[in-house]
Backbone as JSON Lines, residues from 0, in Angstrom:
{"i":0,"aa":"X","n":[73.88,126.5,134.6],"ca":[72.85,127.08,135.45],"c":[72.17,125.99,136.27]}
{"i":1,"aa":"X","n":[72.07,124.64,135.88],"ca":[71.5,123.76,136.21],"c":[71.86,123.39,137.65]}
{"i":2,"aa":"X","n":[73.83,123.38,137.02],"ca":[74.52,122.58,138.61],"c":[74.2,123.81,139.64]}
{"i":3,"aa":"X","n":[74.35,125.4,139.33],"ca":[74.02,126.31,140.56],"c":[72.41,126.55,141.11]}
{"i":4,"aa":"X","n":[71.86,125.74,140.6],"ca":[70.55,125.81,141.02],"c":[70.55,124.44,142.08]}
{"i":5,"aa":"X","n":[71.08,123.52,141.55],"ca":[71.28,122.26,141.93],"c":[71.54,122.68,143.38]}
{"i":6,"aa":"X","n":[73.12,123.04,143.39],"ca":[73.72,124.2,144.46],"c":[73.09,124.57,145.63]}
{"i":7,"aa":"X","n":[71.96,125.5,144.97],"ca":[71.36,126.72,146.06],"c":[70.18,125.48,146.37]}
{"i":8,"aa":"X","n":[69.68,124.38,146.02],"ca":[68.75,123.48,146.48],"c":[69.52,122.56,147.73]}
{"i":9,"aa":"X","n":[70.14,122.18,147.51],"ca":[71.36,121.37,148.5],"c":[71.51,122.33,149.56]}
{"i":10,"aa":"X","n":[72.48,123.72,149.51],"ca":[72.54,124.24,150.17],"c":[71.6,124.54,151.29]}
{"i":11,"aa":"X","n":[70.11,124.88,150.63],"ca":[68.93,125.17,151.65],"c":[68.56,123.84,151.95]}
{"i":12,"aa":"X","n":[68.46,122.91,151.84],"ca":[68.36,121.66,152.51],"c":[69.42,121.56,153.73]}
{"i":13,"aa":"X","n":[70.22,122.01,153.72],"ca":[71.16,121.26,154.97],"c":[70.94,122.94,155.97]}
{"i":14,"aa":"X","n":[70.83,123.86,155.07],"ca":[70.29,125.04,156.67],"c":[69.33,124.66,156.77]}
{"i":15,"aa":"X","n":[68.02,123.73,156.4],"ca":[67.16,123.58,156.93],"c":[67.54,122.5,158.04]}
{"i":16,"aa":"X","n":[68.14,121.75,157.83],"ca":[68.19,120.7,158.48],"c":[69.1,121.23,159.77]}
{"i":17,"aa":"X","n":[70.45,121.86,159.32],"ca":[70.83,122.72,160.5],"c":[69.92,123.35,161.67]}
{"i":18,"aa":"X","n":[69.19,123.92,161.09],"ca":[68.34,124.47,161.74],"c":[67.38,123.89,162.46]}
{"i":19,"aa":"X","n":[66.78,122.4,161.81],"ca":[65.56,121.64,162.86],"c":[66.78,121.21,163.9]}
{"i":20,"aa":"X","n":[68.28,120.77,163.44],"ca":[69.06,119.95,164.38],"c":[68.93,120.85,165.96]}
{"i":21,"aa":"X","n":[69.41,122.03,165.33],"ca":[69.58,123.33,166.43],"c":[68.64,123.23,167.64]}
{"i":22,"aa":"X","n":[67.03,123.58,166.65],"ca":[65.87,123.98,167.31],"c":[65.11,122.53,168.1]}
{"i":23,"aa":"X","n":[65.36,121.51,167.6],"ca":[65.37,120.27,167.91],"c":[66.01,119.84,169.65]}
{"i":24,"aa":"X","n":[67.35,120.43,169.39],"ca":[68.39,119.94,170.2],"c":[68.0,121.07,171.57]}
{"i":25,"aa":"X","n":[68.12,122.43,171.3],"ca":[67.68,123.39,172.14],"c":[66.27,122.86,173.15]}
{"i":26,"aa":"X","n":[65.36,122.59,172.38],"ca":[63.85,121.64,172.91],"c":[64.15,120.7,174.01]}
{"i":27,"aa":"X","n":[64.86,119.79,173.47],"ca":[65.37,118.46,174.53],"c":[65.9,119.22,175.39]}
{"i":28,"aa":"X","n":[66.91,120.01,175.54],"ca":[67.71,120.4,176.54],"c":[66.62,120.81,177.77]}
{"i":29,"aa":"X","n":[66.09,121.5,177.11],"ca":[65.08,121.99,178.02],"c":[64.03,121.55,178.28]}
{"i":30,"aa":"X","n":[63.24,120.73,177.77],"ca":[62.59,119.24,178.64],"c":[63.57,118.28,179.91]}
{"i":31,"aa":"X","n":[65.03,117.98,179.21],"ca":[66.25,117.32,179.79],"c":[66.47,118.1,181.73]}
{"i":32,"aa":"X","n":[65.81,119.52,180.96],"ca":[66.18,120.61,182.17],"c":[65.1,120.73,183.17]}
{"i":33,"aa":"X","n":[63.84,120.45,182.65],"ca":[62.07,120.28,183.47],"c":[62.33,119.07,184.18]}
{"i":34,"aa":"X","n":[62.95,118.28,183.67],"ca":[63.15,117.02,184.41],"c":[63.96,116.92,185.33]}
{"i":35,"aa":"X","n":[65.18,117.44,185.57],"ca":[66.44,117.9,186.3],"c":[65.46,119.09,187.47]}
{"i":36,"aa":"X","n":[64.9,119.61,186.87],"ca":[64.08,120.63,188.26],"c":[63.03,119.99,189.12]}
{"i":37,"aa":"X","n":[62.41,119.1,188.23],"ca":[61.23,118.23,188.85],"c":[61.7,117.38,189.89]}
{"i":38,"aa":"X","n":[62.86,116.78,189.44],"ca":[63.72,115.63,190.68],"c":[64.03,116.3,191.82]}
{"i":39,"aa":"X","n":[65.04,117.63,191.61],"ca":[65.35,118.62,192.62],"c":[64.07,119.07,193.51]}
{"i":40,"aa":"X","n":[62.62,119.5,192.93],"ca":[61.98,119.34,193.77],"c":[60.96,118.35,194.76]}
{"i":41,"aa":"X","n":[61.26,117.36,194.49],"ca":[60.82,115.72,194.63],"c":[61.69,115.62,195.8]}
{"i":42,"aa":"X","n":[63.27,116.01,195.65],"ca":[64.09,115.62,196.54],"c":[63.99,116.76,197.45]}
{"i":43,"aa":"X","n":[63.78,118.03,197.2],"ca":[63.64,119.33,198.25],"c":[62.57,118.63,199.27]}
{"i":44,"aa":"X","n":[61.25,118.09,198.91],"ca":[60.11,117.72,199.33],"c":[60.3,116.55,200.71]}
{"i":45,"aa":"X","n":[61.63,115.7,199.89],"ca":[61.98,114.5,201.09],"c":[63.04,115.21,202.22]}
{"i":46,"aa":"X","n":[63.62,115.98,201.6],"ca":[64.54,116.33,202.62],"c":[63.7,117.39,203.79]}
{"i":47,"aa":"X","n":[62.82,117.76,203.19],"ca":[61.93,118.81,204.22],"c":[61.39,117.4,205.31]}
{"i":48,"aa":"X","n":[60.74,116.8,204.49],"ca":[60.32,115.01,205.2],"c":[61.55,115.02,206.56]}
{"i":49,"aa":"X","n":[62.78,114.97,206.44],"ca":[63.68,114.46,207.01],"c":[63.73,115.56,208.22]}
{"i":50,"aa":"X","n":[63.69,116.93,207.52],"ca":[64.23,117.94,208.48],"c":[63.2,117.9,209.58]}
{"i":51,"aa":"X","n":[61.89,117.21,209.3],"ca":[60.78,117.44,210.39],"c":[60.6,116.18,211.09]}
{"i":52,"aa":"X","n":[61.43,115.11,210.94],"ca":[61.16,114.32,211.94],"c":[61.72,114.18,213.13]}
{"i":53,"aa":"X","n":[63.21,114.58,213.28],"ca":[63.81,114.66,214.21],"c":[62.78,115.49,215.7]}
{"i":54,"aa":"X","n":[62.05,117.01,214.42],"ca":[61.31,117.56,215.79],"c":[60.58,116.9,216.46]}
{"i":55,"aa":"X","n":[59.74,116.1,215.29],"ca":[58.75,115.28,216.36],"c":[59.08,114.47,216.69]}
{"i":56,"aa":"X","n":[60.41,113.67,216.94],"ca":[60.98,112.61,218.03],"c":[61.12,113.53,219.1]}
{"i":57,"aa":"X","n":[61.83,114.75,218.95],"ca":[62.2,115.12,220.06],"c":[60.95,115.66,220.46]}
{"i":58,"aa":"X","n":[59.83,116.48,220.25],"ca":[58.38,116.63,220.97],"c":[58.03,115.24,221.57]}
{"i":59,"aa":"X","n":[57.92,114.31,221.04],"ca":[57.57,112.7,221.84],"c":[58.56,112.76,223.09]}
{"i":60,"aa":"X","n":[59.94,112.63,222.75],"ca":[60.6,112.38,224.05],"c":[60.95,113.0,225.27]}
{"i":61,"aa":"X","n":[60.22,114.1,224.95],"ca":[60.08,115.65,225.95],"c":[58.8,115.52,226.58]}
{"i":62,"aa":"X","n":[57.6,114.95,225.78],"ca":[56.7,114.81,226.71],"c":[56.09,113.31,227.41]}
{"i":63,"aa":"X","n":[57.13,112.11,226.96],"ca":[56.52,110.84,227.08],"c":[57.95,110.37,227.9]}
{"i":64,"aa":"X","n":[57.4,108.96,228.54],"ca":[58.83,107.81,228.81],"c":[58.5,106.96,227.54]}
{"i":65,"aa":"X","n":[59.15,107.2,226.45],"ca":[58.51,106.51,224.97],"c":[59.6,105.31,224.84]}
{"i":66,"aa":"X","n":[58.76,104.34,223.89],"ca":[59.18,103.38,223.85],"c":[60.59,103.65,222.71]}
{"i":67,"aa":"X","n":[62.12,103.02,223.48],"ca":[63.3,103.27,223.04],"c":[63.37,102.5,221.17]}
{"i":68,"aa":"X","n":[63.1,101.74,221.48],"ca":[63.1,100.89,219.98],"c":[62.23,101.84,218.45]}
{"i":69,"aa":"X","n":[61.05,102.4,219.33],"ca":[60.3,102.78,218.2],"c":[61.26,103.93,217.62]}
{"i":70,"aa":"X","n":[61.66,104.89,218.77],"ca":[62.6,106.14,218.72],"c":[63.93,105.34,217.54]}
{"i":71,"aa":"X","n":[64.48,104.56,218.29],"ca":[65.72,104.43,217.53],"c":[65.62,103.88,215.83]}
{"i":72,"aa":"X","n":[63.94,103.08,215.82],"ca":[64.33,102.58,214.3],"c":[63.48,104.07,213.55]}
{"i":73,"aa":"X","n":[62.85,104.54,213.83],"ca":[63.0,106.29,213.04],"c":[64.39,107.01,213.05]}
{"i":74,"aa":"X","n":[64.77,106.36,213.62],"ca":[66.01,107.37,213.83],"c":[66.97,106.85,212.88]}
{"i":75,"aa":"X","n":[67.15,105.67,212.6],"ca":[68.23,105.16,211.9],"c":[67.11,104.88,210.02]}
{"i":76,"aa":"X","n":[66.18,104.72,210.4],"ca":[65.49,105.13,209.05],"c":[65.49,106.43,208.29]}
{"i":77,"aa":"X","n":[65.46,107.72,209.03],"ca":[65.75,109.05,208.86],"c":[67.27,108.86,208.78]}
{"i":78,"aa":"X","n":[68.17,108.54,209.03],"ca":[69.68,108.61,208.76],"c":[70.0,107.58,207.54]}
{"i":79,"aa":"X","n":[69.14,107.02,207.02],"ca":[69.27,105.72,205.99],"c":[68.63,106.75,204.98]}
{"i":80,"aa":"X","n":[67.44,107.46,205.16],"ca":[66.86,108.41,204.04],"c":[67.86,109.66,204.13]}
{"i":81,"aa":"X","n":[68.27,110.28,204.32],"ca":[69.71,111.35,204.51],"c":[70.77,111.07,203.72]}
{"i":82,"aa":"X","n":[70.98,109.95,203.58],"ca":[72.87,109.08,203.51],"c":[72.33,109.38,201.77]}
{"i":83,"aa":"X","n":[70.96,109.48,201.11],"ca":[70.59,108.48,199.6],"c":[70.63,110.51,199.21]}
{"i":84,"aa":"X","n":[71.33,110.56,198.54],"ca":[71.64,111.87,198.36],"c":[72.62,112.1,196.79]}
{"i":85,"aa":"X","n":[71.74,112.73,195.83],"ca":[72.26,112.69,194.63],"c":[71.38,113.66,193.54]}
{"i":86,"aa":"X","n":[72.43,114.31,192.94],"ca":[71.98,114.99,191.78],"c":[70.96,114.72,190.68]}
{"i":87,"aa":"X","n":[70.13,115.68,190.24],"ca":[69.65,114.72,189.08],"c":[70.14,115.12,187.91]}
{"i":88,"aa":"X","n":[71.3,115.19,187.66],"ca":[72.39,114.56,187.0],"c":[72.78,113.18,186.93]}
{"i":89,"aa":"X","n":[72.9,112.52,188.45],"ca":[73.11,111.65,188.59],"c":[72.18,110.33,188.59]}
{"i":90,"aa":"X","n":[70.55,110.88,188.61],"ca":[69.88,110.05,189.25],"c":[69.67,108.54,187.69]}
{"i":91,"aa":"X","n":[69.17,107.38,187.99],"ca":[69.01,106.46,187.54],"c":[67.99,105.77,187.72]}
{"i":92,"aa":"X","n":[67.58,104.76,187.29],"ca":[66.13,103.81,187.76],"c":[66.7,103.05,189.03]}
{"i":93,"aa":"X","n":[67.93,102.63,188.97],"ca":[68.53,102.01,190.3],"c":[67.94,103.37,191.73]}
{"i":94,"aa":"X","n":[69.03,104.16,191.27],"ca":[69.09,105.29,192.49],"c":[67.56,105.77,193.05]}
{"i":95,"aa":"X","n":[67.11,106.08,191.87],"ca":[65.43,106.4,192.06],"c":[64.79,105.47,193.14]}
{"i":96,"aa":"X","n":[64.89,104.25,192.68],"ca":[64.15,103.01,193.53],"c":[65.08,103.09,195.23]}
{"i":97,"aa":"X","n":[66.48,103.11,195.01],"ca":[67.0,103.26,195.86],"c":[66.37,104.04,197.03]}
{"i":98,"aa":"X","n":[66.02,105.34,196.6],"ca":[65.82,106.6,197.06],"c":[64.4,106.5,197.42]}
{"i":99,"aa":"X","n":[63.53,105.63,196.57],"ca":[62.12,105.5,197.1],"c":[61.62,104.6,198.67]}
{"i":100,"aa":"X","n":[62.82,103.63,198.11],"ca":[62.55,102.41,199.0],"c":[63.19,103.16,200.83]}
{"i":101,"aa":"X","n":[64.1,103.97,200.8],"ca":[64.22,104.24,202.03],"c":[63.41,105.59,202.46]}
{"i":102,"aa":"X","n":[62.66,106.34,201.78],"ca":[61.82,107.08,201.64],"c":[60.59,106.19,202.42]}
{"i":103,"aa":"X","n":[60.61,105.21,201.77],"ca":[59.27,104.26,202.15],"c":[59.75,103.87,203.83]}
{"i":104,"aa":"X","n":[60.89,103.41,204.51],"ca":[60.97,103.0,204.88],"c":[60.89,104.0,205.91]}
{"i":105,"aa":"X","n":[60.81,105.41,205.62],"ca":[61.26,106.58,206.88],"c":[59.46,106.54,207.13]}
{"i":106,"aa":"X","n":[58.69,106.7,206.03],"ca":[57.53,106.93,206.41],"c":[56.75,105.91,207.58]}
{"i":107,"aa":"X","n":[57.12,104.38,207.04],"ca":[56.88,103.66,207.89],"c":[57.39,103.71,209.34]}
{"i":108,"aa":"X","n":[58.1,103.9,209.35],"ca":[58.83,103.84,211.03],"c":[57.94,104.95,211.74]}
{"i":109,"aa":"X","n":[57.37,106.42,210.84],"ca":[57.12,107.41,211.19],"c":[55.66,107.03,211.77]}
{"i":110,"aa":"X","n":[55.05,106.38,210.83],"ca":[53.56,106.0,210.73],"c":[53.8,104.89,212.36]}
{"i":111,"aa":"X","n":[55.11,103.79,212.4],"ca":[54.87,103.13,213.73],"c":[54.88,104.11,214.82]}
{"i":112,"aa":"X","n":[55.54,105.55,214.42],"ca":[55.86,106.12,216.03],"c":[54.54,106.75,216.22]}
{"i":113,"aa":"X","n":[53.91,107.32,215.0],"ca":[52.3,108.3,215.27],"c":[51.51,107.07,216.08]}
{"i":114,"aa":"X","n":[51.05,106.03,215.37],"ca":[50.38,104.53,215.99],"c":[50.35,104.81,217.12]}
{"i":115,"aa":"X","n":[51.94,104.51,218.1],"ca":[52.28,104.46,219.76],"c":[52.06,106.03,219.76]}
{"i":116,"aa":"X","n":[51.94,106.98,219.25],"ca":[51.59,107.95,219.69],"c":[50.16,108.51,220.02]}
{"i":117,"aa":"X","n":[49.25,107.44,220.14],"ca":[48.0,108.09,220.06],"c":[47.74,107.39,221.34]}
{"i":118,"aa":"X","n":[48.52,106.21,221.67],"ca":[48.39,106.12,223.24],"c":[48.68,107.03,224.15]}
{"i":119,"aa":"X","n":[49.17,108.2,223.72],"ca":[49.5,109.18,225.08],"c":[48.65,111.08,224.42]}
{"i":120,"aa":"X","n":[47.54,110.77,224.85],"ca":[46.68,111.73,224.28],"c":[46.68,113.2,225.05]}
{"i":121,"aa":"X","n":[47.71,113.11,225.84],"ca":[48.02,114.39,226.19],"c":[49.39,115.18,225.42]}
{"i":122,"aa":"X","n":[49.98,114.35,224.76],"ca":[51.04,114.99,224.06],"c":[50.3,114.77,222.63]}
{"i":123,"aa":"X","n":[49.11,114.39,221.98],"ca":[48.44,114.97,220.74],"c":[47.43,116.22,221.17]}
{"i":124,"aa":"X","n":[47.83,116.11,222.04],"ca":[47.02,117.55,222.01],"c":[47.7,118.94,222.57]}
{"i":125,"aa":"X","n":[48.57,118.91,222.49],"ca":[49.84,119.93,222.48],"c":[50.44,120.45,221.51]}
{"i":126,"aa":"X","n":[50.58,121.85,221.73],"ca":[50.48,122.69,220.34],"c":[51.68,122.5,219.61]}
{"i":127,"aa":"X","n":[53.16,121.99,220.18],"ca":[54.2,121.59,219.49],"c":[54.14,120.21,218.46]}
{"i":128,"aa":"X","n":[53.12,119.47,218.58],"ca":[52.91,118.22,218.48],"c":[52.07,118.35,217.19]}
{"i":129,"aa":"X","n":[50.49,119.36,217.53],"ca":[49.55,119.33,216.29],"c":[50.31,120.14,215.53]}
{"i":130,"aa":"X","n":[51.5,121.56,215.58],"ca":[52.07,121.85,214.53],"c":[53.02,120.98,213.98]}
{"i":131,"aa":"X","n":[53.62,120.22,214.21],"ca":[54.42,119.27,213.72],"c":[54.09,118.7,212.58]}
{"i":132,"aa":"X","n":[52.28,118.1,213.39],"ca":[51.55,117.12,212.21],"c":[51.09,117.71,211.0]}
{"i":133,"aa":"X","n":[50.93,119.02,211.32],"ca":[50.01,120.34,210.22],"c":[51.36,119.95,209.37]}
{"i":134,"aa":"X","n":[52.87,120.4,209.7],"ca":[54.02,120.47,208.85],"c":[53.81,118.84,208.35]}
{"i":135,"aa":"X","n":[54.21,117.93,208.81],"ca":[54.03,116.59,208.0],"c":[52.8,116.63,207.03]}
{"i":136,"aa":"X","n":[51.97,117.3,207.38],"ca":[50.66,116.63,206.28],"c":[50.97,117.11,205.17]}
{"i":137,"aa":"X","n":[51.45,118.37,205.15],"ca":[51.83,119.26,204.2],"c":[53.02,119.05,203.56]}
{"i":138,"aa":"X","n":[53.61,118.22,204.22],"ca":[54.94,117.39,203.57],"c":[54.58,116.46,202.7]}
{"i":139,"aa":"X","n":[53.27,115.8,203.01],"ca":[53.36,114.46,202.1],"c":[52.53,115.14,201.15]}
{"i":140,"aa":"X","n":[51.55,115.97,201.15],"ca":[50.68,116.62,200.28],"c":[52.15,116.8,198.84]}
{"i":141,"aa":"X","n":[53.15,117.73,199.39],"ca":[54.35,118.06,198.72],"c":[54.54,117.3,197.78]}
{"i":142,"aa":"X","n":[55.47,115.8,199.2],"ca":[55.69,115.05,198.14],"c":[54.77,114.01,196.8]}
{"i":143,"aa":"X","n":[53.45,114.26,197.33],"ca":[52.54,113.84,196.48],"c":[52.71,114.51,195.29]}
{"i":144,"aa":"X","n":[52.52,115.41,194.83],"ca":[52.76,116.45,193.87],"c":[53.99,116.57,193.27]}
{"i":145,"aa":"X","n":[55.06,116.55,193.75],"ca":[56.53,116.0,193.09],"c":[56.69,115.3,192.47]}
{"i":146,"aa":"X","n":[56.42,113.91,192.87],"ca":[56.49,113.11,192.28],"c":[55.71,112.8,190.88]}
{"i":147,"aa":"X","n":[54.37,113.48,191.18],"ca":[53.43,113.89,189.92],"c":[53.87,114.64,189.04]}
{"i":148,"aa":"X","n":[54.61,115.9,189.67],"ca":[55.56,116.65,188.6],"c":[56.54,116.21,187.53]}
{"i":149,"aa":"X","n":[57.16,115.26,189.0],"ca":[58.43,114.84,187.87],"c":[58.15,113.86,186.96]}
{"i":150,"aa":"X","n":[56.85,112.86,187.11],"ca":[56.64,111.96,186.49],"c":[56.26,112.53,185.23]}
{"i":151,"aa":"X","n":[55.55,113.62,185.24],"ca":[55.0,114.34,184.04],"c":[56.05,114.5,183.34]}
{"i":152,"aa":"X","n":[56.99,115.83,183.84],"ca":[57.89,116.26,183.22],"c":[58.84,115.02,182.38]}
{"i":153,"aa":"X","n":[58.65,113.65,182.84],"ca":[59.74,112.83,182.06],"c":[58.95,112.24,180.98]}
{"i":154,"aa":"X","n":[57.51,112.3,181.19],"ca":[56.62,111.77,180.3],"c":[56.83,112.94,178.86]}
{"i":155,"aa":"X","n":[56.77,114.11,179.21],"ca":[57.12,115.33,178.12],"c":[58.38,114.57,177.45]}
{"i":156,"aa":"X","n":[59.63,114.41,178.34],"ca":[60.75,114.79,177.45],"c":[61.01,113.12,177.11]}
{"i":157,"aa":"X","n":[60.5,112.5,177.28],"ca":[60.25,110.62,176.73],"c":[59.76,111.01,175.09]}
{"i":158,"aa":"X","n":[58.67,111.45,175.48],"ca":[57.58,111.93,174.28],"c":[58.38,112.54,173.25]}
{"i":159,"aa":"X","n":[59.05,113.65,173.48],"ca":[59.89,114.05,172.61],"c":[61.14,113.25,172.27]}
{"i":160,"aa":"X","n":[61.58,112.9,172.98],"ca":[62.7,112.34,172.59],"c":[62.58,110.65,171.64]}
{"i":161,"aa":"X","n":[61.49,110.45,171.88],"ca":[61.14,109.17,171.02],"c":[60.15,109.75,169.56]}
{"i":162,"aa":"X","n":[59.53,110.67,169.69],"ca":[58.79,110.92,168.55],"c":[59.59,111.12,166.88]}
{"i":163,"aa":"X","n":[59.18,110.83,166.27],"ca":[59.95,110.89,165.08],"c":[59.85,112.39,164.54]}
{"i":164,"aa":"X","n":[60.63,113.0,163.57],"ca":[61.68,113.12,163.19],"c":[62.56,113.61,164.28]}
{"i":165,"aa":"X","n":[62.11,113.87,165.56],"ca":[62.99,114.65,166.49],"c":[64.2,113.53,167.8]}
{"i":166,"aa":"X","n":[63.73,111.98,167.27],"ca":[64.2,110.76,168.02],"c":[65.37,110.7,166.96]}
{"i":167,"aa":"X","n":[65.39,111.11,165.83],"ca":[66.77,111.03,165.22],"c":[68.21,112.12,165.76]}
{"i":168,"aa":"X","n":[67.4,113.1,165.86],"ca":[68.62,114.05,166.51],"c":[68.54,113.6,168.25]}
{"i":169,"aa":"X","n":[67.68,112.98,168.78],"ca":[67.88,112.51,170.35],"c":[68.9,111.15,170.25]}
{"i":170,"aa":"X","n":[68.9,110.84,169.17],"ca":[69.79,109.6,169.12],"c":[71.41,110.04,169.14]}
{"i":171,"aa":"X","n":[71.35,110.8,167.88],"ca":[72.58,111.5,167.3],"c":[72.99,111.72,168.69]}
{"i":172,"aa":"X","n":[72.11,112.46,169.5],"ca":[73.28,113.77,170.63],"c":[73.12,112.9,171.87]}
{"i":173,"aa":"X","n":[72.75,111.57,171.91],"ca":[72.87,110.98,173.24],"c":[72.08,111.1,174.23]}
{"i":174,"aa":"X","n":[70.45,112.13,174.04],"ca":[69.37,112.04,174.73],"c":[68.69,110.49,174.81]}
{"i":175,"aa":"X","n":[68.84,109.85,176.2],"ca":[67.86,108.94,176.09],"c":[66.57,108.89,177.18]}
{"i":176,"aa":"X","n":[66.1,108.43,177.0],"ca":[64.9,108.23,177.39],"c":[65.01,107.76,179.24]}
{"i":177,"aa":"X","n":[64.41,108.34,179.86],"ca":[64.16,108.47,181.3],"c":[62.96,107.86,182.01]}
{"i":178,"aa":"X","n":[63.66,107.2,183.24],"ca":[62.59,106.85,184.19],"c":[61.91,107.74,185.19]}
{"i":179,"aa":"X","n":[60.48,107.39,185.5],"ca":[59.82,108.29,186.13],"c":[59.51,107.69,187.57]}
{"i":180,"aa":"X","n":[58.74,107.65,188.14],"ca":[58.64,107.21,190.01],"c":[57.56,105.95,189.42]}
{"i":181,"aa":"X","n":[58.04,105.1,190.03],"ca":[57.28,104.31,190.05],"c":[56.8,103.65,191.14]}
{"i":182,"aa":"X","n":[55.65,103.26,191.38],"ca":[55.35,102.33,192.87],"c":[55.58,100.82,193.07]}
{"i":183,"aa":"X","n":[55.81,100.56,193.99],"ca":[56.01,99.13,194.26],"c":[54.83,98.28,193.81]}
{"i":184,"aa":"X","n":[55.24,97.11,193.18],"ca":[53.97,96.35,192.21],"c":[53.44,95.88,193.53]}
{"i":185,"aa":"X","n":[51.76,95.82,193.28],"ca":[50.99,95.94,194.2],"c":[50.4,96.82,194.8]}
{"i":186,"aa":"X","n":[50.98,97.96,194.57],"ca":[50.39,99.14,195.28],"c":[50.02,100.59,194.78]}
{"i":187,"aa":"X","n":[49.47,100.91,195.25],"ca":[48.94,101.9,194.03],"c":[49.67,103.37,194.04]}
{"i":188,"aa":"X","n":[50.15,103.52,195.9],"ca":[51.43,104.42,196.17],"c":[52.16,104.02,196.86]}
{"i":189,"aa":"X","n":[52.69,104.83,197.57],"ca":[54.64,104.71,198.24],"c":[53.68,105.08,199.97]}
{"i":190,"aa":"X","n":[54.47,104.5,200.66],"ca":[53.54,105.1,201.81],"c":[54.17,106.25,201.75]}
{"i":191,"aa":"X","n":[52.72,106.72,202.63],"ca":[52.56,108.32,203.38],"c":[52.2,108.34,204.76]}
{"i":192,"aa":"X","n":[52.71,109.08,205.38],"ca":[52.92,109.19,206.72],"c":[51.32,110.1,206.9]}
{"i":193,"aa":"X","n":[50.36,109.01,207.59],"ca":[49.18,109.14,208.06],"c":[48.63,109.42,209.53]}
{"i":194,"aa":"X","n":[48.32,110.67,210.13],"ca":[48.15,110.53,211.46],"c":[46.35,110.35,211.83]}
């Protein structure tokens, strides 16, 4: 009687343990999955960034003789932020930074063309022009918040995935631990396109 008691003690030990593995593993996935949505919308946020600058080059060059250089390095900065294009499946602390740094670099070019744009105060005050800026502000507002999202969301599934007893089954199944947005040392954000 001893060894079948023995038995039915063993036995419920490992469905228990079955069971935290399960309910454990199910958890991560779906933190694994908050994080995978958070990036997707981080990246929805830049690509909206992208889809709206072209308009306002072309509103500038419809109503100005604008300076060719400023036009062309937005232009090839917006085609440098376009080209950085990847799943977050795929994404990494490399790719991330990758993806920030020409992010940074679209805003800037954007921020040089608004600058030369306030020399010609008849095309800021044209209704193709102030809706443009309404859409940009609301772009960076976006991506402000994305990035807050996703940073959260990796802070959740970090948290879990390192906390004990549940960092043993994140080990077992190959959950590791994730990077979140970070800013360039020195600064407290990423630029934002300011008019």
């Amino acid at each position: 009687m001893n060894k079948r008691y023995s038995g039915f003690i063993v036995a419920a030990i490992l469905i228990i343990l079955v069971i935290f593995s399960v309910v454990t593993y199910n958890g991560l996935v779906k933190k694994e999955e908050k994080v995978k949505l958070q990036w997707s919308e981080m990246q929805n946020a830049y690509q909206r960034r992208i889809d709206l600058i072209p308009n306002l080059v072309n509103v500038v060059k419809g109503q100005t003789d604008f300076e060719k250089t400023t036009l062309e390095k937005i232009t090839a900065a917006r085609a440098k932020a376009a080209a950085i294009n990847y799943s977050a499946t795929e994404f990494s602390p490399e790719k991330l930074k990758l993806n920030e740094d020409a992010q940074n670099e679209l805003a800037g070019a954007t921020n040089n063309l608004i600058a030369v744009i306030e020399k010609y105060p008849t095309l800021t005050g044209t209704e193709a022009f102030r809706g443009l800026q309404t859409q940009l502000e609301g772009t960076e507002r976006r991506i402000k918040f994305a990035r807050k999202d996703f940073n959260e969301a990796v802070a959740v599934y970090n948290s879990a995935a390192r906390s004990f007893p549940t960092s043993i089954v994140a080990g077992l199944l190959g959950f590791k631990s994730k990077e979140g947005f970070q800013s360039e040392t020195g600064t407290d954000k990423a630029t934002e396109i300011k008019f």
